[in-house]
N, C-alpha and C positions, 0 to 999 in steps of 0.2 A: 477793098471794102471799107465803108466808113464805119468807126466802131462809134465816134461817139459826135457833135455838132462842134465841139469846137475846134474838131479835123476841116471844117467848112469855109471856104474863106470868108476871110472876113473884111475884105476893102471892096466890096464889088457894091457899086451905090446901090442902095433902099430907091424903088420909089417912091415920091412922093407921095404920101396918105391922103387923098382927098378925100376919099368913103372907105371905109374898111369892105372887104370886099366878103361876105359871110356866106361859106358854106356851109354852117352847122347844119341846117336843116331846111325843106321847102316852108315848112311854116312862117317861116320869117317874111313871107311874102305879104308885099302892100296894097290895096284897092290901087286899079288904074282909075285914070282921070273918068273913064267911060263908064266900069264901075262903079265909081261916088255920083256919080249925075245919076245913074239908076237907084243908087240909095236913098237919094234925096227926094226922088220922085216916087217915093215908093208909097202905094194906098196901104193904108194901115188898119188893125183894128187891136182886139184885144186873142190871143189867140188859146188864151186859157179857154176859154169860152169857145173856141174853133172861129173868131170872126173877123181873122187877120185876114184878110182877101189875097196878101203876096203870101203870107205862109201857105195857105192853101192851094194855089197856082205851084208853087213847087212841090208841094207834097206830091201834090196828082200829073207835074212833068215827071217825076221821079219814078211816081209809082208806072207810071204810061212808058217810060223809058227799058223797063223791065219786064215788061208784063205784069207786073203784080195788079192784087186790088188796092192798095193802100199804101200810104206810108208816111211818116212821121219825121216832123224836124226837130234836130238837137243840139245842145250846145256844145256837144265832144262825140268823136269818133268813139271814145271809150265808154263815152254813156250807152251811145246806140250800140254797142258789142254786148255791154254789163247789162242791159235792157232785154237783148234777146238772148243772152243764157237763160235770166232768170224766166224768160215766157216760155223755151223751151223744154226746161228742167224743173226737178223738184230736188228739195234736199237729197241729200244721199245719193241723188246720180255724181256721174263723173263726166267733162268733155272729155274728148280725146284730138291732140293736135299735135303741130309740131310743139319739138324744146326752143325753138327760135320765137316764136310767136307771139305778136303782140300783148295777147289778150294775158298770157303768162309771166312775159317779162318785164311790161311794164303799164299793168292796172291795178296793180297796190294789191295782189293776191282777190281783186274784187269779185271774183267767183267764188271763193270762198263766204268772202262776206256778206257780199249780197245775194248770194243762192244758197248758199251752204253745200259745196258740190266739190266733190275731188276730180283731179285735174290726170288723165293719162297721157302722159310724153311721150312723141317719138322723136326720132332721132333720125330725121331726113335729111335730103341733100340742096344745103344753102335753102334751107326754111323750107321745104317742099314734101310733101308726104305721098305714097302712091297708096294705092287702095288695098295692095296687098299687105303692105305693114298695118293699113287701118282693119284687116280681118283679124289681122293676129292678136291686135289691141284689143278686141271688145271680148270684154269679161264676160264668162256662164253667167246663170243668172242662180246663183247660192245668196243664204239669205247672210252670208258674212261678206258678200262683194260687192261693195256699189255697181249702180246699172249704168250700163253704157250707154249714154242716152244723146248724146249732140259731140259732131264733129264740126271745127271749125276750123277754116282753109282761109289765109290773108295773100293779099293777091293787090300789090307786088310786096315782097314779106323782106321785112326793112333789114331786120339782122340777120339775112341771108343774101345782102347786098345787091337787093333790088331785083333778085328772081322774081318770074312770074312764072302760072299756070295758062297754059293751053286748054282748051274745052279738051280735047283729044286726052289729054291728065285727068281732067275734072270728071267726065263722064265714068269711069270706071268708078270709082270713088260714089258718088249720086247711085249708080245700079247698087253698088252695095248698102249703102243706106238706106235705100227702099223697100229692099229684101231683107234687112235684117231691123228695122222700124229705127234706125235714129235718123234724128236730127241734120239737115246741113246749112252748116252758119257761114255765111263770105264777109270776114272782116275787106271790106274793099275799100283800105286805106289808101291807097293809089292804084287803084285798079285801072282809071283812063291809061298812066303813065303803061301799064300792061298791051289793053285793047288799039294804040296807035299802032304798038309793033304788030300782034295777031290780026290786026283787020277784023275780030271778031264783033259781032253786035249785040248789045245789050240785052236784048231781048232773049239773043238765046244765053248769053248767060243769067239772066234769070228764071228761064226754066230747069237749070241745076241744080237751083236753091231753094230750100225754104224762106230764108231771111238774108238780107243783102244790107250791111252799112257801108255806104258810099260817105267819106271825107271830101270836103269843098273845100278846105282850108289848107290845104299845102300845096301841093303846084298848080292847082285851079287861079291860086288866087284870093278867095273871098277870105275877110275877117275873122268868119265863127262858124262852125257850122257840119254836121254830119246829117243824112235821111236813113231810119232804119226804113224796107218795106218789103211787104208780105201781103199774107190773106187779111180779109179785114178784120177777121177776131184776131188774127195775131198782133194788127195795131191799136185794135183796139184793148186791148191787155196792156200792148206796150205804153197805149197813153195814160194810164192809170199810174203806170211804173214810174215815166218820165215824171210824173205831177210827186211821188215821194221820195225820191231823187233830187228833190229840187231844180229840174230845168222846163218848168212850166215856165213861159216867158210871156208877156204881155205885146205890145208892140214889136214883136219879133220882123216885121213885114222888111224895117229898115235893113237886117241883116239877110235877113231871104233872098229881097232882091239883088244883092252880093250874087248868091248863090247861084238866082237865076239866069243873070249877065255871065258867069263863069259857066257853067254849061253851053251855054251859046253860042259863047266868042273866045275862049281859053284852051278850049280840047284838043284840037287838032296840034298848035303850036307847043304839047309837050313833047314830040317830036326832037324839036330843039334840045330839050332840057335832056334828053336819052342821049341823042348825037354829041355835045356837048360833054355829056361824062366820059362816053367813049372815047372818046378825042382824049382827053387826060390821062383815060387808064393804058390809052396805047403809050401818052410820054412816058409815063411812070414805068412802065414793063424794061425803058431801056436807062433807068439812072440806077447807080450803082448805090444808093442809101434803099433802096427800096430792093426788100425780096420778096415779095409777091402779090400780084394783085387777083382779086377775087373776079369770077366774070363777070363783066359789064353789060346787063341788061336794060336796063332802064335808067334813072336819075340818080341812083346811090352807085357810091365809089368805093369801096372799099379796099384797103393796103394794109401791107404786115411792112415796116419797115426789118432793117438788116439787124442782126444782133450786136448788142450796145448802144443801140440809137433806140431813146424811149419813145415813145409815143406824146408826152409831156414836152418835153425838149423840142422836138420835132414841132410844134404846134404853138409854142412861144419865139421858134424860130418866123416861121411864119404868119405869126402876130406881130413880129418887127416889123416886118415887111407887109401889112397890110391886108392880110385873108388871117377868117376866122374858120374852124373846121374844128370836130369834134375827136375823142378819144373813142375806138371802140374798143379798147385794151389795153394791159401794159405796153406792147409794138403796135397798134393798130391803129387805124386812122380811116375816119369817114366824110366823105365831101358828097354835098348832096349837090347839086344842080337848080333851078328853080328859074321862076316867072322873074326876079330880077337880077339874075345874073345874066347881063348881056355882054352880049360881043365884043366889046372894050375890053370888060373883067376877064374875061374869055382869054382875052391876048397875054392880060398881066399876069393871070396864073402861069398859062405856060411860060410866059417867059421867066418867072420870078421859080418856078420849080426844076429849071435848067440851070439856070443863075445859082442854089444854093447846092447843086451835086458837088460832092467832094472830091477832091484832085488827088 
């Protein structure tokens, strides 16, 4: 077992750095050549005022995509999530979700701040909550106990290395929030990267939910960009919200039509980006610096290297040689997958993560 990287050898040539090859994260992804021609061409208007023509062709592809009546474009996944706590809650309620969850780990505690709502944790399996831990969670109604009022399920839920839910999951979870009147919120940060595996279609997963924010900006492709959608008063609340928030946008249409080109012509090909991790997490299973990897569902990768080997070291190692990737711990390591990681990089990773196994 390798204890520590400079057990590694060290004469076995580097390649050649022509691009750093970056797995931090899908966001790192660039407009293609096909979506910049759609940007360019994009009708515009002012959309504070609703008379962006491309914001509104997306709003209502989105909203039509799910069923819903309505739905709203934004400048962050995190605003459309921090948008619809605060329309479904009032001070002093609580969500309740996983301890993995975006909305928890990492939007600056903004349920707090922008709702003023306490937060109920579970402690599911690789980010995933079933409905029977969400009955056990929802508080009496005393008047010393915040109300349980919005659960919110992320779908594919990142710090649980890329799990997703099945409707077959999600429905039990929906029957009980019906019957018991809370809320159901779909952080759908990478929910396409989900629905290529499931076959499942939009439509019925929008009859699960209340409110749905769908990300355009990480392995879609597009620049900027999340849609929250719902009923129409629930967008129309949330547009009010968006405008003191600050992500009222003028000339939004340029960035829309990103959005709209990636719905269109992006979907199908995360396929790749899932195959692609998998492919890695099976090398990884057999080098001896690595002791475990998390299961591989979709575009994130996640690994516990061996003990003695940090996590730091490990990632400066492989910043010699050309790939960036992230920390998700003192031993952990996350490689996300994405729209420009192609087939080339494909080959250098693995060769370059065989190449630094210690002898």
């Amino acid at each position: 077992m390798c204890k520590d990287l400079k057990a590694f050898p060290q004469k076995i040539p580097k390649f050649p750095v022509k691009k750093m090859i970056n797995l931090i994260s899908d966001t790192v992804t660039k407009p293609t050549p096909g979506m910049l021609e759609a940007m360019m061409q994009a009708e515009v208007g002012d959309d504070v005022f609703g008379e962006d023509p491309t914001v509104n062709a997306l709003e209502e592809k989105v909203a039509q995509m799910f069923g819903k009546e309505a739905a709203l474009y934004c400048p962050s996944g995190t605003m459309t999530n921090q948008i619809a706590i605060k329309v479904h809650t009032q001070p002093l309620d609580e969500v309740i979700c996983d301890e993995y969850s975006h909305i928890y780990q990492y939007e600056t505690a903004g349920y707090a701040y922008n709702s003023g709502v306490g937060i109920n944790l579970i402690k599911g399996a690789n980010g995933k909550i079933t409905a029977e831990q969400v009955a056990a969670a929802i508080k009496p109604r005393y008047d010393w106990l915040p109300i349980s009022r919005l659960v919110v399920l992320e779908n594919t839920c990142n710090k649980g290395g890329g799990s997703y839910y099945t409707l077959d999951e999600i429905h039990p979870i929906q029957a009980l929030c019906r019957e018991k009147g809370l809320a159901l919120h779909l952080d759908g940060a990478r929910l396409f990267n989900a629905l290529v595996e499931t076959g499942e279609r939009t439509q019925e997963v929008g009859a699960h939910f209340d409110s749905i924010s769908l990300c355009l900006s990480k392995g879609l492709g597009a620049p900027v960009g999340s849609v929250l959608t719902g009923t129409r008063n629930f967008i129309q609340q949330a547009r009010r919200l968006r405008k003191v928030m600050g992500g009222g946008m003028r000339q939004a249409g340029y960035l829309a039509a990103a959005c709209i080109y990636a719905l269109d012509h992006q979907v199908e090909r995360l396929r790749e980006d899932n195959e692609r991790a998998r492919r890695i997490g099976e090398l990884l299973q057999g080098l001896n610096y690595v002791e475990s990897v998390r299961p591989v569902q979709s575009n994130i990768l996640i690994f516990d290297l061996v003990e003695g080997l940090t996590a730091d070291k490990f990632l400066e190692e492989l910043k010699g040689r050309g790939i960036n990737a992230s920390a998700f711990g003192p031993q952990t390591v996350r490689f996300v997958t994405h729209l420009d990681f192609t087939a080339d990089m494909m080959d250098r990773v693995l060769t370059i993560l065989e190449q630094i196994e210690s002898k």
